[in-house]
FILUMMI-126606 format. One line per field, with one value per residue: chain; z, y, x of N, C-alpha, C, CB in turn; residue in one letter. Coordinates in steps of 0.1 Angstrom, whole numbers. Atoms other than C-alpha are relative to their C-alpha. Glycine has a CB too. Example, Ala and Ser with C-alpha at 12.3 -4.5 7.8 and 13.67 -1.06 7.14 Angstrom:
<recs>
cadena <- c(A,A)
nz <- c(0,0)
ny <- c(-12,-11)
nx <- c(9,-9)
caz <- c(78,71)
cay <- c(-45,-11)
cax <- c(123,137)
cz <- c(0,8)
cy <- c(12,11)
cx <- c(9,-8)
cbz <- c(12,-14)
cby <- c(0,5)
cbx <- c(-10,4)
residuo <- c(A,S)
</recs>
This chain:
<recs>
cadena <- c(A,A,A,A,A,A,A,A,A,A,A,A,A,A,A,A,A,A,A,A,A,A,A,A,A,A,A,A,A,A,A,A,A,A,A,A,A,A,A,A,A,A,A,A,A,A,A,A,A,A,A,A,A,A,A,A,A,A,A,A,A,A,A,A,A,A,A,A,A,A,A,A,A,A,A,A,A,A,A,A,A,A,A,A,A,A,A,A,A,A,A,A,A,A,A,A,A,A,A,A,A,A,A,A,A,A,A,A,A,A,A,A,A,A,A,A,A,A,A,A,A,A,A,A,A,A,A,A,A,A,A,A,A,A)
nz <- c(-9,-18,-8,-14,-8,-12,4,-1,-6,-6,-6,-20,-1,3,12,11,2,1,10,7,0,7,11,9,-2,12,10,0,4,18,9,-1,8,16,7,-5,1,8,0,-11,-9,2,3,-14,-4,11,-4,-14,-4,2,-12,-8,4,-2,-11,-4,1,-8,-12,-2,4,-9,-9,2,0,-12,-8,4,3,12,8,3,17,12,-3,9,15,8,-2,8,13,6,1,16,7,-5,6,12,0,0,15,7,-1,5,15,5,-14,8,-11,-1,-1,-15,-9,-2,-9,-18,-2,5,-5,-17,-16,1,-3,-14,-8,2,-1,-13,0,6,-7,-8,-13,-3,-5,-4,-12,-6,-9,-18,-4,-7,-11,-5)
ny <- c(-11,9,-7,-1,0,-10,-13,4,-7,8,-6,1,11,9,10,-6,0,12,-1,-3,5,10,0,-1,17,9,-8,3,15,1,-11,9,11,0,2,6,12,3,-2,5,-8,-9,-3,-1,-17,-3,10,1,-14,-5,6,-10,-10,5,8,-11,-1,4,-6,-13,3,9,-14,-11,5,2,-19,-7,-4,-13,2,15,-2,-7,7,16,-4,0,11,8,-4,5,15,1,-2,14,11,-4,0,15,0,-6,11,13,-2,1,-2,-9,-4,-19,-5,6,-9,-14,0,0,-9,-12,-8,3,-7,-9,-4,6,-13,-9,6,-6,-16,-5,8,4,-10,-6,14,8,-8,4,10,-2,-15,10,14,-5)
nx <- c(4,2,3,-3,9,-3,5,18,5,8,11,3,5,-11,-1,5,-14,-8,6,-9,-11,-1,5,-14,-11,2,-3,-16,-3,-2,-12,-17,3,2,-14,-4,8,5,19,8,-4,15,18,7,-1,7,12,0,-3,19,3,-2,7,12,0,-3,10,12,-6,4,12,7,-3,8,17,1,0,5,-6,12,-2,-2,2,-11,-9,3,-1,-18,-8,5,-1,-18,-3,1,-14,-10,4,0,-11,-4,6,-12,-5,6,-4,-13,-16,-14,-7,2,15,6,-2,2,14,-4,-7,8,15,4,-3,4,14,-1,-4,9,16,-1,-5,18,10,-1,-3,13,3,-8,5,12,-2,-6,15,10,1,-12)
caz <- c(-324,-285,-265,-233,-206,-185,-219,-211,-197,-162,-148,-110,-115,-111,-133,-161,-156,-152,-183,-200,-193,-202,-234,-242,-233,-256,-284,-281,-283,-316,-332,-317,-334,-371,-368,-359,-360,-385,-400,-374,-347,-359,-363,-323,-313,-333,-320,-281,-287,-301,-270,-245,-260,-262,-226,-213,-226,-215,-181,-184,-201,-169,-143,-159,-164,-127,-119,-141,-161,-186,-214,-214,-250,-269,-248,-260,-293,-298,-282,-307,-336,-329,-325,-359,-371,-352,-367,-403,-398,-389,-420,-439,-425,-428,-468,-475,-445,-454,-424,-435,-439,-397,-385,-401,-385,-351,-353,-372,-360,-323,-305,-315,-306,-274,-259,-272,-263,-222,-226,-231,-224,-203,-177,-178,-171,-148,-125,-122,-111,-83,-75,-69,-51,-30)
cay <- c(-313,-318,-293,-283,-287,-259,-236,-249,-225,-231,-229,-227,-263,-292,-319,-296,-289,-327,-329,-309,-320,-355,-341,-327,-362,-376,-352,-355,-393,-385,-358,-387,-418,-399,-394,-424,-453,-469,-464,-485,-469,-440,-448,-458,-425,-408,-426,-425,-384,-382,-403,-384,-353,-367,-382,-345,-328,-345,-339,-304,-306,-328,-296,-272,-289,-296,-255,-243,-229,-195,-203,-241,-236,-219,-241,-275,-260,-257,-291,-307,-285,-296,-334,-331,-315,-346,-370,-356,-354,-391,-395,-380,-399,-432,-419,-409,-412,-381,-376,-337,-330,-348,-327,-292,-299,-307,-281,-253,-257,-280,-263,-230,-236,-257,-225,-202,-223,-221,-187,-181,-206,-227,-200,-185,-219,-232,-198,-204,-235,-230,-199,-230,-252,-233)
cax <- c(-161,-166,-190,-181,-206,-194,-204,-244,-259,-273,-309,-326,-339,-312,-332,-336,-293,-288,-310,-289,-254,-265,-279,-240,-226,-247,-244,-202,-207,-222,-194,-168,-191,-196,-158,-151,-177,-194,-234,-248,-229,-243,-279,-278,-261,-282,-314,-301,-295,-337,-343,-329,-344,-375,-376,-363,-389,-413,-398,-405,-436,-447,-436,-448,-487,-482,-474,-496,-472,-489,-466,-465,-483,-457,-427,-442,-446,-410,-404,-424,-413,-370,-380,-399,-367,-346,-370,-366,-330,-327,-346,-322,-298,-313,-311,-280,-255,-239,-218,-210,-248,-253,-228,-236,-271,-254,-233,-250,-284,-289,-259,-271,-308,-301,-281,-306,-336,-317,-309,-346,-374,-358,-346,-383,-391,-367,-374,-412,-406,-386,-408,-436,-420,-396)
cz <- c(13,2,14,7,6,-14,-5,14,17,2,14,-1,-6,-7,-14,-3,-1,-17,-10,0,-2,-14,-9,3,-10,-17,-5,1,-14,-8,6,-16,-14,-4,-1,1,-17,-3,9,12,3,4,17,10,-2,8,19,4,-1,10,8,0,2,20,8,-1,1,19,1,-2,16,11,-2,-6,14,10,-3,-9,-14,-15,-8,-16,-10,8,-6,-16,-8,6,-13,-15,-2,1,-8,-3,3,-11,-14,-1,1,-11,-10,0,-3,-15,-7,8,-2,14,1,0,21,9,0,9,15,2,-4,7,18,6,2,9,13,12,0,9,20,5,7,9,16,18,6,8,9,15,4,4,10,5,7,5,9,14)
cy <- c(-5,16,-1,5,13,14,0,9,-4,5,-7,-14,-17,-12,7,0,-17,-5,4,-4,-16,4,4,-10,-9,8,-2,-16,2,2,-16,-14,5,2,-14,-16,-5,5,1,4,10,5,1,12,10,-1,3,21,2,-8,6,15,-5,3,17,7,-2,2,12,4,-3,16,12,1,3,12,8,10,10,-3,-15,-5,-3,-11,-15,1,-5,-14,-8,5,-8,-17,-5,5,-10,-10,4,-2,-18,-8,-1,-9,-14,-4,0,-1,4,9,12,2,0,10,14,0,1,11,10,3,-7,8,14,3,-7,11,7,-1,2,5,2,-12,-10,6,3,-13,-7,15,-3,-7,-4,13,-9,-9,1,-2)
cx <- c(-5,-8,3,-10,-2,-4,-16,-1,-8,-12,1,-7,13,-7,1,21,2,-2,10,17,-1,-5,16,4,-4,5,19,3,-2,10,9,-8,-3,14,6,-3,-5,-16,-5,6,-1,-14,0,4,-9,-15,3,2,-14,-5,-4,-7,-14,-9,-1,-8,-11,-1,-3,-11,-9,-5,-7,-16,-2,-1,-10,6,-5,6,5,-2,12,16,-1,-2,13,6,-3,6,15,-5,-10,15,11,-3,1,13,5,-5,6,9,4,2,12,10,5,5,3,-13,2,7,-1,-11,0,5,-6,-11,0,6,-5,-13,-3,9,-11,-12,6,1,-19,-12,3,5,-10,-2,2,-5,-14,1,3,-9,-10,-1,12,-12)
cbz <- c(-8,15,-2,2,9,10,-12,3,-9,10,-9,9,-9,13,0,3,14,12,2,1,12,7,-1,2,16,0,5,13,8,-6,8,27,7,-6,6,8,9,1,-5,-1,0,-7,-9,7,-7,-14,-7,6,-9,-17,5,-1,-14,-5,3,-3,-4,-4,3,-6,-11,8,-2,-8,-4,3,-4,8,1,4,1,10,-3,2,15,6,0,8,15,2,-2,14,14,-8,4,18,6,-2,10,13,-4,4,4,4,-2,-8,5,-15,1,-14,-9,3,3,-13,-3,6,-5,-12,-13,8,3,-11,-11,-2,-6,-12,-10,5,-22,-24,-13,-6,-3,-13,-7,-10,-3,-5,-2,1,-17,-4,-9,-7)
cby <- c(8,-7,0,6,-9,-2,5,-21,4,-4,-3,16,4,-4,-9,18,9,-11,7,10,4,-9,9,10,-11,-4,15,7,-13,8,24,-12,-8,14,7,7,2,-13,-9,-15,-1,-2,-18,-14,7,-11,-21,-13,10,-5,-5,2,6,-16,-14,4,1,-17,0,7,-13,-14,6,7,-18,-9,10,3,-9,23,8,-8,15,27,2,-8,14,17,-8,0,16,5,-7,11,13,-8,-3,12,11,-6,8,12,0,0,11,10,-8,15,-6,11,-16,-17,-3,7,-14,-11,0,-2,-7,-12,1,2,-4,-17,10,0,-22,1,10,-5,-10,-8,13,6,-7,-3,16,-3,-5,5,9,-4,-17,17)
cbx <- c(-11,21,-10,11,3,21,10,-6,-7,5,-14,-12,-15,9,-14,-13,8,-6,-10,-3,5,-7,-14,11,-3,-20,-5,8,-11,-6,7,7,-12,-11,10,0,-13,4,-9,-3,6,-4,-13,3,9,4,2,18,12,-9,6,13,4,5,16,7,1,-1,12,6,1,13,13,7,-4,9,12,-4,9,4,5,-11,-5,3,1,-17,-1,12,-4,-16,-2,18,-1,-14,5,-4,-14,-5,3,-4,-5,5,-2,-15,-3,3,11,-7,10,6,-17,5,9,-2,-8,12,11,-4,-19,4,17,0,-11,8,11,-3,-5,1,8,-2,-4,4,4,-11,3,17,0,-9,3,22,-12,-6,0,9)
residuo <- c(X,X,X,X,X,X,X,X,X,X,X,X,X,X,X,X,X,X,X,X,X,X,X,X,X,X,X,X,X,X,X,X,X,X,X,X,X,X,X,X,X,X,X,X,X,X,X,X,X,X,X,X,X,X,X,X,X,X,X,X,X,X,X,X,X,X,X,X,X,X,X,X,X,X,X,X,X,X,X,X,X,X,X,X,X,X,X,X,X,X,X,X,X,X,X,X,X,X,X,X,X,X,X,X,X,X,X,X,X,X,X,X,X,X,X,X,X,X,X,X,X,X,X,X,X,X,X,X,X,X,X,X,X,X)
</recs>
């Protein structure tokens, strides 16, 4: 399975888009390296996609401390809740290497909740921001 960049949503803040178009580059390294690689080729896919996520979110996080942002709460919430769900999943992983499990999870649940999530939070998000520093 490959995601296509161009069906990521965009927002009014270009680190948050760069953000995201490196987060499908990594993600489609994955789907190619569970078809394709070995475990440990895997694990560091795998590991460089909960990175990136990571790293990103904290990038937003940062912005929206720095604006004052009213729902910063409930937005870091949900960062913290998918990179418990990453970190559980790489868990898993680590357990059984069950290559169908890794990618229903990719497929089923991230690309769903990484549209959703810039449909939604990161729009709200992405407008204030440029709002405060336009």
């Amino acid at each position: 399975m490959q995601v296509d960049v161009t069906d990521i949503p965009q927002v009014a803040v270009d680190f948050m888009n760069d953000d995201h178009a490196e987060a499908v580059t990594l993600l489609n390294r994955l789907f190619n390296t569970l078809e394709t690689g070995n475990d440990h080729e895997v694990d560091g896919a795998l590991s460089s996609f909960y990175q990136h996520n990571a790293e990103h979110f904290a990038r937003e996080e940062e912005q929206m401390i720095r604006i004052n942002f009213p729902p910063y709460t409930c937005h870091k919430g949900e960062h913290e809740r998918v990179l418990q769900e990453m970190r559980e999943t790489q868990q898993q992983w680590q357990a059984n290497h069950d290559r169908a499990e890794l990618n229903s999870y990719l497929k089923n649940t991230v690309i769903p909740w990484f549209v959703n999530h810039i449909n939604t939070m990161d729009t709200v998000t992405a407008m204030f921001i440029s709002q405060h520093c336009a």
